[in-house]
C-alpha positions in Angstrom: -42.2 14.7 -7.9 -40.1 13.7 -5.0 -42.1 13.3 -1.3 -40.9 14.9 1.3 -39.3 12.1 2.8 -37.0 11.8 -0.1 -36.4 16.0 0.3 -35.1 15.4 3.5 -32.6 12.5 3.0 -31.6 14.0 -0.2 -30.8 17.1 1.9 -29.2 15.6 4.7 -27.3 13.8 1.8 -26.3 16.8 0.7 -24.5 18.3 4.1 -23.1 15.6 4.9 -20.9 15.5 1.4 -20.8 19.3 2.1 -19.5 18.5 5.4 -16.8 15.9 4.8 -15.3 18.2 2.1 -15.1 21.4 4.7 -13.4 18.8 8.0 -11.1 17.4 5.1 -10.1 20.9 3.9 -9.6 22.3 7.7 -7.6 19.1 8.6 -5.6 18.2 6.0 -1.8 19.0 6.7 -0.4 21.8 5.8 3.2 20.8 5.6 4.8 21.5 1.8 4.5 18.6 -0.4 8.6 19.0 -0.3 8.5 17.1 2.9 8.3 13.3 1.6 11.1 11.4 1.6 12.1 9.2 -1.6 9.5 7.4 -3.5 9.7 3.6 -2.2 10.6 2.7 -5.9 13.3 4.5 -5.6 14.6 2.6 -2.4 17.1 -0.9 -1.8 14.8 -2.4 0.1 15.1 -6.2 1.6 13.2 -8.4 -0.7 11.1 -11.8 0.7 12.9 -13.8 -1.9 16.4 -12.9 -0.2 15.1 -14.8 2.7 13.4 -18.1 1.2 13.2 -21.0 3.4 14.1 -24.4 2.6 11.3 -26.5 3.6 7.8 -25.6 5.1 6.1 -27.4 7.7 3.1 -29.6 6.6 2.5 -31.5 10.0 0.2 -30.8 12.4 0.5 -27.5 14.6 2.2 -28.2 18.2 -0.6 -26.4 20.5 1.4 -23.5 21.5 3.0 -22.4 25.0 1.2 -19.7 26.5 4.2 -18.6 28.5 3.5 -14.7 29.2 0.5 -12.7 30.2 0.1 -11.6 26.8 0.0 -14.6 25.3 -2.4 -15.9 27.5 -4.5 -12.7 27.2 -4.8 -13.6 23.4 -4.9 -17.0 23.7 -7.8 -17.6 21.6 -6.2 -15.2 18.6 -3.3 -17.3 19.3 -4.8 -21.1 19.3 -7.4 -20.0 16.3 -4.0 -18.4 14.1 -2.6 -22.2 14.7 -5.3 -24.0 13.9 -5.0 -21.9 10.2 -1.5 -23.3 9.9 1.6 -22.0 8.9 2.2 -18.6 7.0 5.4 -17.3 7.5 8.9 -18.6 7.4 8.3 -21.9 6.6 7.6 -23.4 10.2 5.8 -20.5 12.1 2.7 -19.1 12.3 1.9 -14.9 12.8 -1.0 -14.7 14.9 -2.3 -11.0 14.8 -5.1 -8.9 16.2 -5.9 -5.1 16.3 -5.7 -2.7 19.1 -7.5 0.0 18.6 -7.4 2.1 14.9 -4.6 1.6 13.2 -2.9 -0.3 15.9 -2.1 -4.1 15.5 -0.1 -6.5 18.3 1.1 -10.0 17.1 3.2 -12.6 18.2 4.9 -15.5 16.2 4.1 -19.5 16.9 7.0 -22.0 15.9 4.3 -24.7 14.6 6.9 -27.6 15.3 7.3 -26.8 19.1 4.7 -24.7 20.5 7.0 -21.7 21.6 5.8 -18.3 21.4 7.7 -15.6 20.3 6.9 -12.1 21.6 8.1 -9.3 19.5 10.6 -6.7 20.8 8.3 -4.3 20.6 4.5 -3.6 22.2 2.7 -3.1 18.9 2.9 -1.1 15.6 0.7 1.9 14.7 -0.2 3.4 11.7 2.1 6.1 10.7 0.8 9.4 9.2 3.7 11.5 7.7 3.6 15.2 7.8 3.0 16.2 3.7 0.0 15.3 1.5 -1.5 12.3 1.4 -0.5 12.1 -2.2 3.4 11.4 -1.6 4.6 8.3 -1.4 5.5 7.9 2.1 4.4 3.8 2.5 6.0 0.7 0.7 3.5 -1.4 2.0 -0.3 -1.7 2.1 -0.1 -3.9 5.4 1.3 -3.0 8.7 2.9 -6.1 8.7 3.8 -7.8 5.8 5.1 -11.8 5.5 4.8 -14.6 3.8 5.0 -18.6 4.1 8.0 -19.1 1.8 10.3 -15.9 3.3 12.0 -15.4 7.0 11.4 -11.8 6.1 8.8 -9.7 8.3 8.2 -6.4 7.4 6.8 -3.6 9.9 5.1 -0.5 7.7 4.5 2.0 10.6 5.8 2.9 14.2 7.5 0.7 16.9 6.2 1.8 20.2 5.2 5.1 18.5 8.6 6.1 18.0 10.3 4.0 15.2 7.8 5.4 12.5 8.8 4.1 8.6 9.6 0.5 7.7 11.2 -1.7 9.5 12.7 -5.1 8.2 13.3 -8.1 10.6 14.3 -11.9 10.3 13.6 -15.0 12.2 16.5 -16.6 13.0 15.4 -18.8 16.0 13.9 -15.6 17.3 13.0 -12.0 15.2 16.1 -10.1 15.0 16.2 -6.2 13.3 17.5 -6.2 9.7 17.8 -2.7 9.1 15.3 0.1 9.5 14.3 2.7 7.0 12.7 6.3 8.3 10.8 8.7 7.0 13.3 11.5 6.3 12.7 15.2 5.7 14.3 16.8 2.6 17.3 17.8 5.3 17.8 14.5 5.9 16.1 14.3 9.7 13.6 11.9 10.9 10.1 12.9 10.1 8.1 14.1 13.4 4.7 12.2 14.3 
């Protein structure tokens, strides 16, 4: 026999499973699954090992310039990212930190000489295409994705809330825009957000 302690959590239990079911119900999307654009396997996408670096950096980090307001806003994001070491493009270091849900602002570190690269952009955001959450809208699990050995960065989401899909960039002395790839309704137009 259960007391009546137990009752009540098993209860409250209860409605709340009850409840989660009836909010996802009332605000999942109603947009036709026909919405999605192609599955990401089905996509030319840049690869990292297109962009492999020649060497990576082993030395010690340069202590990095903080030479706008938003770098010194996040300087201790910043100086504890360096400390870490390098992780992307052989010599530089992506030193990120969120800004509110699903929302992530970053700036790259050249570990040799300290300079700090702003992005072109404010921040990304998680993008939610219209459709179900079933189709395969994202390529990526990470809103931004890179790696120690590639000059590749890829952006999985929206650039100033605008540019929503993937968007592939290199650094070449500073990040410059590859190519970008939208989420495209079956009439080929950019999906609304």
């Amino acid at each position: 026999m259960l007391s009546w302690k137990m009752e009540i959590r098993r209860g409250i239990f209860g409605l709340g499973v009850a409840l989660a079911a009836a909010a996802k119900l009332l605000l999942a999307p109603t947009l036709p699954r026909s919405y999605a654009s192609a599955p990401c396997s089905q996509k030319k996408h840049p690869e990292f090992k297109e962009y492999l670096t020649a060497e990576t950096f082993a030395g010690k980090a340069h202590p990095p310039t903080l030479a706008t307001p938003l770098d010194r806003k996040y300087r201790t994001v910043i100086n504890e990212s360096v400390a870490k070491g390098v992780n992307f493009a052989g010599q530089y270091v992506v030193a990120v930190w969120g800004c509110g849900t699903g929302c992530q602002k970053f700036v790259i570190v050249d570990a040799k000489t300290g300079t700090v690269y702003d992005p072109p952009f404010d921040e990304v955001d998680y993008h939610n295409p219209p459709g179900e959450p079933e189709v395969d809208w994202w390529c990526y699990s990470a809103l931004l994705n890179f790696n120690k050995e590639s000059r590749l960065l890829i952006v999985e989401g929206c650039l100033r809330g605008k540019q929503c899909g993937r968007t592939y960039f290199v650094m070449e002395n500073a990040l410059k825009q590859l190519e970008y790839d939208p989420d495209l309704l079956p009439d080929g137009t950019v999906a609304p957000y």
